[in-house]
C-alpha positions as CSV (number, residue, x, y, z in Angstrom):
1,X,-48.2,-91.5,-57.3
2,X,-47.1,-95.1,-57.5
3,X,-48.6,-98.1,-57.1
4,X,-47.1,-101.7,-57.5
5,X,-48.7,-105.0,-57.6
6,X,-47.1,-108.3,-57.0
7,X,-48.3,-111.7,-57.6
8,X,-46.9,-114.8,-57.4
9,X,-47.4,-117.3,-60.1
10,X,-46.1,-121.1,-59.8
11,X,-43.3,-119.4,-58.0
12,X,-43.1,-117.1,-60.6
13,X,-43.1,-113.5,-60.0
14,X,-45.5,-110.8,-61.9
15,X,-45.6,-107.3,-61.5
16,X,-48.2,-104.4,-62.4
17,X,-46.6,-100.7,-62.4
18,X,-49.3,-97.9,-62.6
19,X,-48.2,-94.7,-62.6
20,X,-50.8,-91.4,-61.8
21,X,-49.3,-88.2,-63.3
22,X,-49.0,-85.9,-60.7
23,X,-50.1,-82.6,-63.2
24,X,-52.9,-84.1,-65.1
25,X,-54.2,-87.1,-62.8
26,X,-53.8,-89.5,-65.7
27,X,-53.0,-93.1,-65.3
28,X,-50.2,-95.1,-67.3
29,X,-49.5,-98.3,-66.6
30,X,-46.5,-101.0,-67.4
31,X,-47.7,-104.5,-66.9
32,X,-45.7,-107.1,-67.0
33,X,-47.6,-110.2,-67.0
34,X,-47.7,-113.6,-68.2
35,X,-45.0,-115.2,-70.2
36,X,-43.0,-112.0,-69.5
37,X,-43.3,-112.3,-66.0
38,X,-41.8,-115.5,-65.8
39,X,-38.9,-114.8,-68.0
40,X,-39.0,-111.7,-65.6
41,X,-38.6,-113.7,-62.4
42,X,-36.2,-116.3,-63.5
43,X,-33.8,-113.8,-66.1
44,X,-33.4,-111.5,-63.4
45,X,-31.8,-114.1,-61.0
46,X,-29.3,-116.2,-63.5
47,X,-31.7,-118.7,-64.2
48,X,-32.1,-120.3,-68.3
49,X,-35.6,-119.0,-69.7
50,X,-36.6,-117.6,-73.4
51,X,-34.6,-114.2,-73.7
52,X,-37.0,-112.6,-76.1
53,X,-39.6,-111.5,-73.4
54,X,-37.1,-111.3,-70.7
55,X,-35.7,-108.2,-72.8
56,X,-38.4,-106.9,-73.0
57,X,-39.5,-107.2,-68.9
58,X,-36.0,-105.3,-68.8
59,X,-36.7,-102.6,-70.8
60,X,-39.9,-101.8,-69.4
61,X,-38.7,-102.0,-65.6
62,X,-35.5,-100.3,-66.7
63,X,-37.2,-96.9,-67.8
64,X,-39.6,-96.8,-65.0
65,X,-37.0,-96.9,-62.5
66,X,-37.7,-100.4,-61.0
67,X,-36.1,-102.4,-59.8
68,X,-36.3,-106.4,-58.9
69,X,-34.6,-107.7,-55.7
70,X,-34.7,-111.3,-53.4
71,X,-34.0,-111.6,-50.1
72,X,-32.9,-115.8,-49.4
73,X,-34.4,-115.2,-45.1
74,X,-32.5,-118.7,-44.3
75,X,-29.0,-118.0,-45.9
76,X,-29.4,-114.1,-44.8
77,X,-28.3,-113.8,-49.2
78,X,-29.5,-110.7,-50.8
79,X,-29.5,-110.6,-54.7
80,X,-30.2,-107.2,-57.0
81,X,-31.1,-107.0,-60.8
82,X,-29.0,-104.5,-62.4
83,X,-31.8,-101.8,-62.1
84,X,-31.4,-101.8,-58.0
85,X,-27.8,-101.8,-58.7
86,X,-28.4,-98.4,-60.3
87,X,-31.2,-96.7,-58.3
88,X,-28.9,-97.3,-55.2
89,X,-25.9,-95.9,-56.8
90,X,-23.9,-99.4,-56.5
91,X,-21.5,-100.9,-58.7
92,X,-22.1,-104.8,-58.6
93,X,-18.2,-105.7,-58.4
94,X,-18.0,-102.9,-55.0
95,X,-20.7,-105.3,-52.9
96,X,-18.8,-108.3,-52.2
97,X,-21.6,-108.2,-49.3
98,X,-24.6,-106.9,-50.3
99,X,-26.9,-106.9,-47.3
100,X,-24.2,-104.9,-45.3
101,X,-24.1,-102.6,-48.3
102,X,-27.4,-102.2,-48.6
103,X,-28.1,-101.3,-45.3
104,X,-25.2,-98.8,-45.0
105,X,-26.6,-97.0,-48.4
106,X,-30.3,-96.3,-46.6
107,X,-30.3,-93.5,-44.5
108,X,-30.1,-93.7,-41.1
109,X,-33.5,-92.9,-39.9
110,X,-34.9,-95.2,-41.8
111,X,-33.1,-98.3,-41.5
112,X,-35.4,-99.4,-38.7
113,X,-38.5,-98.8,-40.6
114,X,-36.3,-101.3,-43.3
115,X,-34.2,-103.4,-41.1
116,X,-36.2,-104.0,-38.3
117,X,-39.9,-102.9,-38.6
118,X,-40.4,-104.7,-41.8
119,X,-38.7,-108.1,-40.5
120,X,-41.4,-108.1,-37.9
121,X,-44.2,-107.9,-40.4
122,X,-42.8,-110.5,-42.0
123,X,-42.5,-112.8,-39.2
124,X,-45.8,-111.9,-37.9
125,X,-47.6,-113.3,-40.7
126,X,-48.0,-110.6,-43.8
127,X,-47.9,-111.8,-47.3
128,X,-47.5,-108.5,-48.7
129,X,-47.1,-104.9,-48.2
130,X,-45.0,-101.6,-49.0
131,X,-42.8,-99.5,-47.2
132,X,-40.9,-96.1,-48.1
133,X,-37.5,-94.9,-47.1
134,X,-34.8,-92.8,-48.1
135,X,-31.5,-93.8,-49.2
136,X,-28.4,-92.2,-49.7
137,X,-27.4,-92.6,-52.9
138,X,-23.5,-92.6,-54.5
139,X,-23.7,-88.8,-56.1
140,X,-24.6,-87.8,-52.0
141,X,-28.1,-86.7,-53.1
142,X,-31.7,-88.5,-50.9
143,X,-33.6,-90.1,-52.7
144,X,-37.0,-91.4,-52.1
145,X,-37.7,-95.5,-52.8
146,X,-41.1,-97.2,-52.4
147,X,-40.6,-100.8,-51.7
148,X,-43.4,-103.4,-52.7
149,X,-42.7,-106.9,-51.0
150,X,-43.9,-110.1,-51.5
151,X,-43.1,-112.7,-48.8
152,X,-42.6,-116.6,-49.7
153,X,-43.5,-119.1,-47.2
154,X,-42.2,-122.6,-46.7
155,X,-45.8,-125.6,-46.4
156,X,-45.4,-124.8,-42.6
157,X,-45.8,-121.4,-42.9
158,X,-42.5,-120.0,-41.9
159,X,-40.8,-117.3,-44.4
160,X,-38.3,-118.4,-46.6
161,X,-37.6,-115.7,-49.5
162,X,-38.9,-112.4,-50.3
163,X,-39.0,-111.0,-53.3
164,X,-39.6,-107.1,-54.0
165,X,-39.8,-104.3,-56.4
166,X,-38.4,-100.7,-56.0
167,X,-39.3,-97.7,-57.4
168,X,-37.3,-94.6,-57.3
169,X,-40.2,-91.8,-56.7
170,X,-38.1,-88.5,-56.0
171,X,-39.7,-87.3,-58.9
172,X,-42.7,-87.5,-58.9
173,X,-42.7,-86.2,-55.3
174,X,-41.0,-83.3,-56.7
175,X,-43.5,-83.2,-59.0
176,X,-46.7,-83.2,-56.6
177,X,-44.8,-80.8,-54.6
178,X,-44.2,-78.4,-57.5
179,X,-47.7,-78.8,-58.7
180,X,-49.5,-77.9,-55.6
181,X,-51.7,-75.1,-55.1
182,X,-50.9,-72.1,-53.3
183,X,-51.6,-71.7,-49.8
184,X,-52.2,-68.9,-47.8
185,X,-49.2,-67.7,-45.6
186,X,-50.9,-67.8,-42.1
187,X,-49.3,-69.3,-39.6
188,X,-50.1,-73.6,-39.7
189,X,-50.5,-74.3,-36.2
190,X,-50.9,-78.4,-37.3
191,X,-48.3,-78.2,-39.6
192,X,-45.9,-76.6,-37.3
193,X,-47.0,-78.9,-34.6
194,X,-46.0,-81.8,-37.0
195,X,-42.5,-80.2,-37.8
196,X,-42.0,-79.6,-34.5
197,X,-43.0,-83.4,-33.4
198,X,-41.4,-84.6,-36.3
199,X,-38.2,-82.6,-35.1
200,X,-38.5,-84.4,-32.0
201,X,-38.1,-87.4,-33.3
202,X,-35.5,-87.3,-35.4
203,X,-33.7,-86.0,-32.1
204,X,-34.7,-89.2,-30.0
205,X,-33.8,-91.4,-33.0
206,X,-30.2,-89.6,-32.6
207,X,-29.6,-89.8,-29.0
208,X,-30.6,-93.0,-29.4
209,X,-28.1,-93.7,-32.2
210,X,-25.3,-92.1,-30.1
211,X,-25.8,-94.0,-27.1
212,X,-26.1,-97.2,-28.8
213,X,-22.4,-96.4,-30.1
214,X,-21.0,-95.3,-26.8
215,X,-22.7,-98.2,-25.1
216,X,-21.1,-100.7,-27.1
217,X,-17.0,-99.8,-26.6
218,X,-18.4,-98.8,-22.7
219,X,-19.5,-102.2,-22.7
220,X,-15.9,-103.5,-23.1
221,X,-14.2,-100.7,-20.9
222,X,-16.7,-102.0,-18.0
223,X,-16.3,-106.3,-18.6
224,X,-12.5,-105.8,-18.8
225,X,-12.2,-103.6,-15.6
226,X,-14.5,-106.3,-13.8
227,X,-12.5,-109.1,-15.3
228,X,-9.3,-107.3,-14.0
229,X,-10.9,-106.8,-10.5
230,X,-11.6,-110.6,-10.3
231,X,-7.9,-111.3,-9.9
232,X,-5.6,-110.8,-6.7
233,X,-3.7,-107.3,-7.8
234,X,-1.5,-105.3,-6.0
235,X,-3.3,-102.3,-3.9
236,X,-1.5,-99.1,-6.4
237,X,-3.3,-101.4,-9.6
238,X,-6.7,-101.8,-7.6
239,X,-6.5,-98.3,-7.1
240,X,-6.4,-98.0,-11.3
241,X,-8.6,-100.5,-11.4
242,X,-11.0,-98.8,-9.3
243,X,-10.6,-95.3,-11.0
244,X,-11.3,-97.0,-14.5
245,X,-14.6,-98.8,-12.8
246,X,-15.7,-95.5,-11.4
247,X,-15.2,-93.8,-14.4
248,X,-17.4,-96.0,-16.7
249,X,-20.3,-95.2,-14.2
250,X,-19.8,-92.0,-14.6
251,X,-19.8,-91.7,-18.4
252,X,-22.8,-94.6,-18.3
253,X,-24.7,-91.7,-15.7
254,X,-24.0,-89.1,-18.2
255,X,-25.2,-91.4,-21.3
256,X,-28.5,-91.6,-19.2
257,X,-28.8,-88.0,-18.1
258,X,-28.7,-87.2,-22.0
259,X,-31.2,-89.8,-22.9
260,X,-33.4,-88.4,-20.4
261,X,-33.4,-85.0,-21.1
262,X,-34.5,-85.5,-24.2
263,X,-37.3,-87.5,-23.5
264,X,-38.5,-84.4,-20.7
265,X,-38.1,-82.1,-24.2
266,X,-40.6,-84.4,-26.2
267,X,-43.1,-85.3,-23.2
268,X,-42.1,-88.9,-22.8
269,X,-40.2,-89.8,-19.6
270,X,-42.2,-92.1,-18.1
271,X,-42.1,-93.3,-14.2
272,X,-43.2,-97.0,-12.8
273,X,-45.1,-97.0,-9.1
274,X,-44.8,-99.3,-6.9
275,X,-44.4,-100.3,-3.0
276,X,-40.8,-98.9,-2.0
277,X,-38.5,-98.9,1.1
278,X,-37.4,-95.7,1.8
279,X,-34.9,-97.1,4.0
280,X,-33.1,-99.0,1.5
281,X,-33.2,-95.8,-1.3
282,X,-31.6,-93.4,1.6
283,X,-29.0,-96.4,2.3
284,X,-28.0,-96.8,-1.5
285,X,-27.7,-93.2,-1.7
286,X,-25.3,-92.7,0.9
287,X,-23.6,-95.8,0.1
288,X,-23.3,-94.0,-3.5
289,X,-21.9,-90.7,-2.7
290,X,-19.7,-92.2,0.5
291,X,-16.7,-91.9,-1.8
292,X,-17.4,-88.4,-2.8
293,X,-17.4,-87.3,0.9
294,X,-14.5,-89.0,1.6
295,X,-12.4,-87.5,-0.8
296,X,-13.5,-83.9,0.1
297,X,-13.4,-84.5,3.9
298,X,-16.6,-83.0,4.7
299,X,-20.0,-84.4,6.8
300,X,-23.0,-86.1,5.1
301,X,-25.6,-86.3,7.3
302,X,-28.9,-88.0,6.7
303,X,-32.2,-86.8,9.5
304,X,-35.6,-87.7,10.0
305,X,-37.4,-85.0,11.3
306,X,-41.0,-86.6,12.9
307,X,-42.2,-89.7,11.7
308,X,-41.7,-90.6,8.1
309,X,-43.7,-93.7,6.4
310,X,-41.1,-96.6,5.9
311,X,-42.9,-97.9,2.7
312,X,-44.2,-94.9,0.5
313,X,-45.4,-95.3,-3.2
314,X,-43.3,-93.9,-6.1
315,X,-40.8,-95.2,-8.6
316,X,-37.3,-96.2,-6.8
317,X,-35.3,-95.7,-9.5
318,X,-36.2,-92.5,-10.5
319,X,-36.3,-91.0,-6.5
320,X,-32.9,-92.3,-6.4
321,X,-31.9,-90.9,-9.4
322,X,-33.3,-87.3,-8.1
323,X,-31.4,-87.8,-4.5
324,X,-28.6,-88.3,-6.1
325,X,-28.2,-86.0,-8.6
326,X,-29.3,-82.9,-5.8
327,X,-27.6,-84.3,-2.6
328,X,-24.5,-85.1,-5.4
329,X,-24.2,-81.8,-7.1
330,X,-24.1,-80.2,-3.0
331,X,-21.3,-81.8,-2.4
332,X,-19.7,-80.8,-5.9
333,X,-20.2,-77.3,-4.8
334,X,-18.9,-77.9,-1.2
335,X,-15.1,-77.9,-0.5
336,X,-15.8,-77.2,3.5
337,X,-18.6,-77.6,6.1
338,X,-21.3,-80.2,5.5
339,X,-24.1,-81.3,3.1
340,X,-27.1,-82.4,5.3
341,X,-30.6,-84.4,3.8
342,X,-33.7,-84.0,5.8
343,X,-36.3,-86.2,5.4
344,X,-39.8,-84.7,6.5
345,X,-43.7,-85.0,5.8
346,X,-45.5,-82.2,5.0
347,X,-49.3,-82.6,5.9
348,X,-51.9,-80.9,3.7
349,X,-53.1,-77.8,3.8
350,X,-55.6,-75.5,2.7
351,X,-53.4,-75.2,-0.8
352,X,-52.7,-79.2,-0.9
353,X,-54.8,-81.9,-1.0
354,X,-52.3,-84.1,0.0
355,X,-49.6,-84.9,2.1
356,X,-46.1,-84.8,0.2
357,X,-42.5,-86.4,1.8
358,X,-40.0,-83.6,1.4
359,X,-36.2,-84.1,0.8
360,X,-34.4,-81.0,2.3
361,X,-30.7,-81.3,1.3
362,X,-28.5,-78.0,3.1
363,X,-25.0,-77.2,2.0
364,X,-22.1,-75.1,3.3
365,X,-21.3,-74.4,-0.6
366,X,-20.3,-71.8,-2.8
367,X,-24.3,-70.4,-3.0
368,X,-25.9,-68.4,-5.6
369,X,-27.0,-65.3,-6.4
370,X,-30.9,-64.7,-7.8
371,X,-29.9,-63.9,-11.2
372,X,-28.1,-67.5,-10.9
373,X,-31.0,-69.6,-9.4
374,X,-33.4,-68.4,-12.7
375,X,-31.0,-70.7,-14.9
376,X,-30.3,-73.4,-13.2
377,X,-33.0,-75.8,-14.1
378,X,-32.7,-75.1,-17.7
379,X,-31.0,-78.1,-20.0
380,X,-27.2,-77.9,-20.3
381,X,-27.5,-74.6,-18.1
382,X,-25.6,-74.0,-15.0
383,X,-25.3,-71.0,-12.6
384,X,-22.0,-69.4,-14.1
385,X,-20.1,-70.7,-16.9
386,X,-16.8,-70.6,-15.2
387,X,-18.7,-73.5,-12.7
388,X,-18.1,-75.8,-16.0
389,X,-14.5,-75.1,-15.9
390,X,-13.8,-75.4,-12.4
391,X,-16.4,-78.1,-11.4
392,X,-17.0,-80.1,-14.5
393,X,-20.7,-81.0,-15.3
394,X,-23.7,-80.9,-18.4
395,X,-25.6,-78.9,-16.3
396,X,-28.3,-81.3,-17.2
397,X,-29.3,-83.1,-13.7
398,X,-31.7,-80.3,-12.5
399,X,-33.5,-80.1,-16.0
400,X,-33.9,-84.0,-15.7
401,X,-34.5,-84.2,-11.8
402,X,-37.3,-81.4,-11.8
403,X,-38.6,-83.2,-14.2
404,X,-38.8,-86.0,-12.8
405,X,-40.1,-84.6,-9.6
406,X,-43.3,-83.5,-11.2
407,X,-44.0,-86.8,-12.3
408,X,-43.5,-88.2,-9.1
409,X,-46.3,-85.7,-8.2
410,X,-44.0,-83.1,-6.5
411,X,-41.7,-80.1,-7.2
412,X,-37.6,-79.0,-6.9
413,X,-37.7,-75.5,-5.6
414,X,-34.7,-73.3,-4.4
415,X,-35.5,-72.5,-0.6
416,X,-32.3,-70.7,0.9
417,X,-29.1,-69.4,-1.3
418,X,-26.8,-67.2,-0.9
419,X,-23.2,-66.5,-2.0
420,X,-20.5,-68.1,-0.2
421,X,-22.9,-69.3,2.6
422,X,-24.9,-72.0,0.1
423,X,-27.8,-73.6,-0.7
424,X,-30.7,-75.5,0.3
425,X,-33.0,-77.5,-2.2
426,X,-36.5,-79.1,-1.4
427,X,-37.6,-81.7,-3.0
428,X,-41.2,-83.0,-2.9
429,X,-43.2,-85.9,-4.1
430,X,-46.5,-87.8,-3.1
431,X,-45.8,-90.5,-1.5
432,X,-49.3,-92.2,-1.5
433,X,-51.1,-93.5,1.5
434,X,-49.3,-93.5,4.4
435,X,-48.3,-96.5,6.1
436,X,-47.0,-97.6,9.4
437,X,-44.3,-98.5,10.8
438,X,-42.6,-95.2,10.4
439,X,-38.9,-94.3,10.7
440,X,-38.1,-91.7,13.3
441,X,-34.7,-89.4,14.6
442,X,-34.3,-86.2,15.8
443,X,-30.3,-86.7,15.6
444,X,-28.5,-87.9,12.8
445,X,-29.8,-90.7,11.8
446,X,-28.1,-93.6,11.2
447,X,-29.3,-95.3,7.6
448,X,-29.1,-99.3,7.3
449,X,-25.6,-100.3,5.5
450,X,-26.5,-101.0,1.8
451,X,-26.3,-104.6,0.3
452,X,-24.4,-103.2,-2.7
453,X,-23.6,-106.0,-5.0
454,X,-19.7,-107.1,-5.2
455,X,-17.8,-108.0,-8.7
456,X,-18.8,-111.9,-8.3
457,X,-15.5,-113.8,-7.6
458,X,-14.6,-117.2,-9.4
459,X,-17.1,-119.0,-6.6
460,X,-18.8,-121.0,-10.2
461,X,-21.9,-119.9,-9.6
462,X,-22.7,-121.1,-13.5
463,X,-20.5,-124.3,-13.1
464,X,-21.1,-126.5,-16.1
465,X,-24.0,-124.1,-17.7
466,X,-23.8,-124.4,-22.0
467,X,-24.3,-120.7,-22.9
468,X,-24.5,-120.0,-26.7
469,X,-23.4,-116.2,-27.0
470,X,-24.7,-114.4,-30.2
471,X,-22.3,-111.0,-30.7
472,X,-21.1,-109.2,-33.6
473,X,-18.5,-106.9,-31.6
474,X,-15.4,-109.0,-30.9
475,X,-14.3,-107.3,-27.7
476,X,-17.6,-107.3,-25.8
477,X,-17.4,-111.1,-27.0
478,X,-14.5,-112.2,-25.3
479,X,-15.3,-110.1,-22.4
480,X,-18.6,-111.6,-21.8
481,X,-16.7,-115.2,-22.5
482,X,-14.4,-114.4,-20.1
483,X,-16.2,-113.5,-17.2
484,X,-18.8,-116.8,-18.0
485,X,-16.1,-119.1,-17.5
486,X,-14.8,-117.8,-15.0
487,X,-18.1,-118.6,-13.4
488,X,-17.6,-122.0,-14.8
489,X,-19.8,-121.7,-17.9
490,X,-19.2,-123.4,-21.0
491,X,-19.5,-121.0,-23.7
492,X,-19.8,-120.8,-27.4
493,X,-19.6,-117.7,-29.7
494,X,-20.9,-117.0,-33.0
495,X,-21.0,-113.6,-34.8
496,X,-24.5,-113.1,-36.4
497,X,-28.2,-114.1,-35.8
498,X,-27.8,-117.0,-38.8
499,X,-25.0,-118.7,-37.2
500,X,-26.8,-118.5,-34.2
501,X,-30.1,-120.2,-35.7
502,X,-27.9,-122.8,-37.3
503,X,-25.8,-123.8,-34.4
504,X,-28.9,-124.2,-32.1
505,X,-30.2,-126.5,-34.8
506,X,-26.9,-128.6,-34.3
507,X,-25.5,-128.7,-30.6
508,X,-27.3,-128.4,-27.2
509,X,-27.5,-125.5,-25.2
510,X,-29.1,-124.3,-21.9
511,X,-29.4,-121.0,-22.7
512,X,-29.0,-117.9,-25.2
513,X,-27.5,-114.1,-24.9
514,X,-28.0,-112.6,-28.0
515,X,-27.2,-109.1,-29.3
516,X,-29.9,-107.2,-31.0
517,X,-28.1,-104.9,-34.2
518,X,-25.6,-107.8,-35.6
519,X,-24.9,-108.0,-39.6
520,X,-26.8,-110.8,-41.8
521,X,-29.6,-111.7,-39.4
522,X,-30.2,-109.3,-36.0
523,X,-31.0,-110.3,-33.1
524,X,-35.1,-110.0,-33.6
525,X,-34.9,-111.9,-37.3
526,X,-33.0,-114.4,-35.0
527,X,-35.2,-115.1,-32.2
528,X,-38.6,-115.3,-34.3
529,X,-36.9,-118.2,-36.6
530,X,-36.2,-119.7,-33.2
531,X,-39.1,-120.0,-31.9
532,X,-41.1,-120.5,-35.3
533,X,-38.8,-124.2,-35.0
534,X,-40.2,-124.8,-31.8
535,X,-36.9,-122.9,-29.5
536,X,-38.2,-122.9,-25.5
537,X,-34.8,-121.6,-24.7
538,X,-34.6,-119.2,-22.5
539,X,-33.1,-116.2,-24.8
540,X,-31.4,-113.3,-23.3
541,X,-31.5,-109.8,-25.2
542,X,-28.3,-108.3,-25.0
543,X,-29.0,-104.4,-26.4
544,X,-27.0,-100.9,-26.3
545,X,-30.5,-99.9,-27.0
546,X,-32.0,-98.2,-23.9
547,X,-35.0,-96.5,-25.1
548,X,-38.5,-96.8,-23.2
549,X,-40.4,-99.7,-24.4
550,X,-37.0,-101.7,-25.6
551,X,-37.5,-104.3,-23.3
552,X,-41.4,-104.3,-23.7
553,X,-40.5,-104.8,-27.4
554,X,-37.7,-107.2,-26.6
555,X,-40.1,-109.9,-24.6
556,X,-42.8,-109.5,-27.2
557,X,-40.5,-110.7,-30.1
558,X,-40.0,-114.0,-28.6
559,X,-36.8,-112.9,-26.1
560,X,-36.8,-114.0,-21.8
561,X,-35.7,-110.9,-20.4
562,X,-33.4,-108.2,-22.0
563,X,-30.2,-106.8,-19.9
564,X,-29.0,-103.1,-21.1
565,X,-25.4,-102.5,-22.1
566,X,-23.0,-102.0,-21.0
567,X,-23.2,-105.5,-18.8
568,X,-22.5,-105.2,-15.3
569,X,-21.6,-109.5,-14.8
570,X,-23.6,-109.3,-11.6
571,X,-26.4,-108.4,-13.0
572,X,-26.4,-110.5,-15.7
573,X,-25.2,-113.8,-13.6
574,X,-27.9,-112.5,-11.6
575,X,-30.8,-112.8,-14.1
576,X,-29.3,-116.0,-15.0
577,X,-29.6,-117.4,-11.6
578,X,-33.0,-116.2,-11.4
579,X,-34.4,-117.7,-14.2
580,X,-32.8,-121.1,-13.5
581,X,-34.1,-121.2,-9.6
582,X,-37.7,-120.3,-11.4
């Protein structure tokens, strides 16, 4: 074991190593202290002191494996000793920009533990404290670093430097691992419940990795297909324009079916209830899949059977979601016929305690057999392989959608299928107390038109509005721009957090969107300097980052409101207008 102790001296820095052997429990301790510790601080960094003790400070940390670094929090400058230069496998003449390389070099499941998690303990007020992570080090071996930090503050209490020390302790985990006792071979139901948690989420962190990269060149493919659908085009280019649109939802919808299916697998997909229109989820569903019908030139009908509540209490989003991804695989499976959605209540009964609203969606498909219907609500299953080939598909909607049904306190069953003949599908889910009005139809009924929201048109809806955008990725930048001013904004761009800070300080602005993961300072290091100076702009969370609890996260760091990527501009001019007319 290690432990490290930091003080701070007259802005000088001194540091206590103590070392426990991992075989005989036995302490040994380096101390630098005193004189040392001064020469320590100031040698370490360029600055004149006596050389004697500084040697000796060198020596010492040198073969224990620390190392000495500081972190400048306003110019976003990162300096090493030459002992961090050598536990991270870095040559000092290879780092023209150390932060970057430094960040690169830790591995990535760690880096936001380091590059985010420990920024917000620094901005929230701790003077000191350790962290440990694993880096990747130049020879392609991980290695294990425990961090000590020490956070200098300016008389007003904001952060200004940090200094800390960092030990290299692969070893002496080794060691303690080595040195263990035996155990016993029985099965470790905690420790295999940890490994399997821990397995978990590593997986999440992934996904979440992956999408954030996808997001980010999505991002672009969606603003430049809006920007090109702003203009007056000729109807074959709409038509490309269109199929490039269309596409990016798709591969956005798949993005979000993968996200979700692994937080069924780990037990956190989570729903929101609330007061709902039924009449407006039907409409936006058929509004959704109207192309789809089109283009296979069969029937979607939508009927109430009875009397159905008009305002029922579940989460829209995720009923929506479930509509579509059953009523929309039907009519994947259906080259001829119809695809029908019944909407019924059925009332309680000796095995329910409550009424549930049913969702009957009928197909003329291609049907299934019973050996078929067993695996098609596993993850990345569907009935046949060759359905892949000829139909496309992850086979992941039914795993996500049955989930989701049980939250929403009802089921997905298979009620009718047979080859060449098709399918029917019920869906249930509670829809709380039920209210009146209520919609009614024996026939067909006829769903209210959807207000589905059009690519906004030059109309200057933003007209004379100083944005400041905050984005590291050139192309989402001039998107963005571009689609701002052609709302009439006025819009600046810098490429980090610290250019952001410093430009605030400098010019006038009504409002912020700022990106989140950005080189030198990131969007959360950017937003608590802000409003540690006293910022009451509104500040706008751009993020590929779509993980539950983002935007929870997001708003407590200091942000307005946080908007997903990739940026749909109608949305986003949207939020704007919003939070101007409030």
């Amino acid at each position: 074991m290690i432990a490290i102790d930091i003080k701070s001296i007259n802005s000088k820095i001194g540091i206590k190593v103590t070392f426990t052997d991992p075989i005989r429990g036995t302490e040994l301790e380096n101390v630098i202290s005193g004189r040392a510790a001064y020469a320590a601080s100031d040698t370490m960094f360029g600055h004149k002191t006596d050389t004697r003790p500084a040697e000796d400070v060198t020596c010492i940390l040198s073969a224990a494996k620390v190392g000495v670094w500081e972190l400048d929090l306003k110019r976003g400058f990162l300096k090493f000793d030459d002992t961090m230069y050598n536990l991270f496998g870095l040559k000092r003449d290879d780092c023209p920009n150390l932060l970057d390389t430094y960040q690169v070099v830790i591995h990535p499941d760690d880096r936001q533990l380091v590059m985010i998690d420990a920024y917000e303990r620094i901005y929230r007020g701790e003077s000191q404290f350790n962290i440990e992570f694993r880096i990747v080090h130049r020879d392609g071996m991980i290695r294990y670093i425990l961090a000590n930090l020490f956070v200098e503050r300016s008389q007003d209490g904001i952060p200004s430097k940090v200094v800390g020390v960092d030990c290299d302790v692969t070893e002496l985990r080794n060691a303690q691992l080595k040195h263990q006792r035996p155990v016993d071979h029985a099965p470790d139901t905690a420790a295999t419940k940890t490994s399997a948690e821990s397995a978990n989420r590593f997986k999440t962190r992934f996904l979440a990795n992956i999408s954030h990269e996808i997001r980010t060149p999505l991002a672009v493919i969606r603003g430049s297909s809006e920007i090109l659908a702003s203009h007056e085009v000729d109807p074959q280019k709409k038509i490309w324009i269109d199929k490039i649109i269309h596409s990016g939802e798709q591969l956005e919808l798949l993005i979000n079916d993968i996200m979700d299916v692994s937080k069924v697998e780990a037990g956190k997909l989570e729903v929101e209830l609330g007061s709902v229109d039924l009449a407006r989820i039907l409409a936006e569903v058929k509004d959704h899949l109207s192309e789809k019908v089109t283009e296979k030139r069969i029937r979607l009908d939508f009927v109430i059977e009875g009397q159905v509540p008009t305002i029922i209490q579940t989460d829209p989003l995720r009923l929506k979601q479930i509509l579509l991804n059953i009523i929309g695989n039907s009519i994947k499976f259906t080259d001829h016929g119809h695809v029908s959605l019944t909407i019924k209540l059925l009332p309680a009964s000796d095995e329910t305690s409550h009424t549930y609203l049913a969702f009957v969606v009928s197909d003329t498909g291609i049907g299934m057999t019973p050996e078929e219907k067993e695996r098609i609500f596993k993850a990345f299953s569907q009935a046949d392989s060759s359905i892949s080939r000829r139909f496309g598909g992850t086979g992941l909607g039914l795993s996500i959608s049955l989930g989701l049904a049980h939250l929403l306190g009802g089921d997905i069953v298979v009620s009718n299928s047979e080859p060449g003949k098709g399918s029917t599908f019920t869906v249930t889910i509670n829809p709380g107390p039920i209210s009146t009005p209520v919609l009614t139809g024996s026939a067909a009924f006829e769903i209210p038109s959807s207000v589905a929201t059009p690519v906004p048109q030059a109309d200057k809806r933003l007209k004379g509005l100083k944005i400041l955008l905050v984005e590291d990725a050139e192309d989402i930048r001039a998107t963005i721009t571009y689609l701002l001013v052609l709302q009439g904004a006025l819009v600046a761009e810098v490429v980090n957090g610290l250019e952001g800070v410093e430009l605030v300080r400098k010019s006038a602005f009504d409002l912020i969107l700022m990106d989140i993961q950005m080189p030198v300072f990131d969007g959360f290091r950017a937003i608590q300097l802000l409003r540690s100076e006293g910022c009451d702009l509104p500040v706008f969370a751009l993020t590929a980052h779509t993980m539950k609890g983002e935007r929870e996260r997001c708003i407590a760091a200091g942000f307005t409101d946080y908007l997903p990527k990739p940026i749909h501009i109608s949305n986003l001019i949207s939020m704007i207008d919003e939070y101007r007319q409030s």
